[in-house]
C-alpha positions, -999 to +999 in steps of 0.1 A: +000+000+000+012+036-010+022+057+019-007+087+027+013+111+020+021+098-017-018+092-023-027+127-013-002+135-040-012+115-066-050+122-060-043+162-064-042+150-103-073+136-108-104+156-117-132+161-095-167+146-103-188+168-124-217+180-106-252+173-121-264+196-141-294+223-133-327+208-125-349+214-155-378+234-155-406+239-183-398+269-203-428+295-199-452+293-237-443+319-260-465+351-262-453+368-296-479+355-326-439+342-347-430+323-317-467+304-307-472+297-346-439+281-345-437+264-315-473+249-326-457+240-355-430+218-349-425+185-363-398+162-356-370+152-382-336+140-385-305+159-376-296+190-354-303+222-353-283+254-341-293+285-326-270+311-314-272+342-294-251+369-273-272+380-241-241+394-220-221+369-195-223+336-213-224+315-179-259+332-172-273+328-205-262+291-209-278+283-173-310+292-184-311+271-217-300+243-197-323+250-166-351+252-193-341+233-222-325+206-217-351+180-217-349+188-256-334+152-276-299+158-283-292+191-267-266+206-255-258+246-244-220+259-253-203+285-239-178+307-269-171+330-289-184+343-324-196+372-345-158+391-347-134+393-374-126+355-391-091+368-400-080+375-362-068+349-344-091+321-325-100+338-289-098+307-272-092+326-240-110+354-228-134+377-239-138+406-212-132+439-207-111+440-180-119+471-163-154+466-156-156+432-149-122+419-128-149+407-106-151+376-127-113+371-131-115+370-091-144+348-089-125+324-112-095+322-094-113+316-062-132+292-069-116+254-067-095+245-101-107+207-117-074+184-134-057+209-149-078+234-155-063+269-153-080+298-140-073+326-164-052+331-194-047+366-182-039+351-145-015+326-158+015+346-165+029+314-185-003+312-212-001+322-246-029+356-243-023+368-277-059+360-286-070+372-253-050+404-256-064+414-294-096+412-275-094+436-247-080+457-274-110+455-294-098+440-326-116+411-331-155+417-321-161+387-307-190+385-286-196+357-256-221+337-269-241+302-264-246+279-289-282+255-282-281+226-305-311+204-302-331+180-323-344+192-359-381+196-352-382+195-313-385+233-303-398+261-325-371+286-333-392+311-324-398+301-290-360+301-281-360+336-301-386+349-274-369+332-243-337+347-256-357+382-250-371+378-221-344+365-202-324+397-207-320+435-214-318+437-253-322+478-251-284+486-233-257+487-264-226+470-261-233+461-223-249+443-200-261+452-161-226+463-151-209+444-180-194+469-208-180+460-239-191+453-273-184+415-258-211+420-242-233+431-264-268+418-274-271+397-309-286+370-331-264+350-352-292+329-377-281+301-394-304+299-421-326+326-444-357+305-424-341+315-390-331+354-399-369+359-410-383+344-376-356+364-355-363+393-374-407+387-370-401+376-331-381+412-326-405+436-342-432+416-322-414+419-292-407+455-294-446+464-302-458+443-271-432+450-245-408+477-248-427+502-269-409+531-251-374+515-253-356+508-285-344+470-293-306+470-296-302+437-307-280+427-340-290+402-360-267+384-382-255+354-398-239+332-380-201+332-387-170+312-367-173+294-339-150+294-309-157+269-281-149+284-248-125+268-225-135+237-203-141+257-167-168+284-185-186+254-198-218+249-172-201+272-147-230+283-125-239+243-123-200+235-110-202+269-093-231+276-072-229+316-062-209+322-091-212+361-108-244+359-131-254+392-143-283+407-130-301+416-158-304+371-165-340+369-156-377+366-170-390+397-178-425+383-183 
């Protein structure tokens, strides 16, 4: 048998469990006339489908597709980056603007590191950050953004279009409750002629019904690049209860 001292050591190299994910709940019906027509009309088929959108802080906006969501066959909610410049190089670091929001940085690097999971590229003075750094500077317009793949045919588009609305502040430009940066920033990306039409219905019927006096911000536009965010964003307010979510990541009706 190994000595105690030489398990403990060995053990500090092996990941910790993944906690379970969040419990679902049923997403409330859509209430736009786009969104109940096509959640009515859904139909089942082969293959998955993708829809994409920026809301602020991606670990807030993926928590609630998965709180809500992922009962859907063949889901899944991802945590990245998208909508910049496809010439720049892949930000598969961070994307934050560091004066407003060091809060996160600090909440990262307190909370408990899984196998070798680092907590920042910025934090790890070893790390390649030139991704990160063309960031800050604003070179690349990336957004933090979640990905929701699901089944072809098991969710109207429309639906998720609402929920995307109502579970966040679309009127603020380039910022978020106390999240600033064009990172930040509210957007669409549509994936098909089919989806940009929807988004496009589900806004304007949106803006009529519930923010009449306050202008939609939101960009809508195709979807470009894809960046998957690194392993420790990926379900973080699951595997970080207490974790920063911003305050503007809740239903609005």
């Amino acid at each position: 048998m190994l000595p105690s001292h030489l398990r403990q050591f060995l053990s500090s190299f092996s990941a910790a469990p993944k906690m379970a994910g969040p419990k679902t709940k049923p997403p409330p019906p859509p209430t736009v006339p786009t969104a109940i027509k096509s959640s009515q009309d859904v139909k089942p088929g082969e293959g998955v489908e993708y829809a994409t959108f920026a809301a602020g802080c991606f670990w807030g906006v993926e928590h609630l597709f998965n709180k809500h969501y992922s009962h859907l066959p063949q889901f899944s909610a991802i945590s990245g980056y998208t909508g910049g410049d496809p010439s720049s190089k892949s930000p598969s670091r961070y994307l934050v603007d560091p004066g407003s929001s060091i809060h996160r940085f600090r909440d990262l690097d307190r909370r408990p590191r899984r196998g070798n999971a680092k907590a920042s590229c910025c934090l790890d003075a070893g790390a390649d950050c030139v991704a990160y750094r063309q960031v800050c500077s604003g070179t690349t317009g990336h957004a933090e953004a979640v990905r929701v793949d699901y089944q072809k045919g098991s969710v109207g588009y429309g639906e998720l279009v609402e929920f995307f609305y109502r579970t966040h502040d679309p009127t603020t430009k380039d910022s978020q409750g106390p999240d600033r940066g064009t990172q930040y920033r509210s957007a669409i990306f549509y994936h098909s002629p089919e989806q940009k039409e929807i988004a496009e219905k589900v806004t304007a019927e949106v803006q009529e019904k519930y923010l009449k006096n306050r202008k939609i911000v939101t960009e809508i536009t195709e979807a470009g690049p894809w960046y998957d965010a690194e392993d420790y964003h990926q379900e973080y307010l699951t595997n970080n209860p207490g974790g920063y979510e911003c305050p503007t990541h809740i239903f609005y009706w």
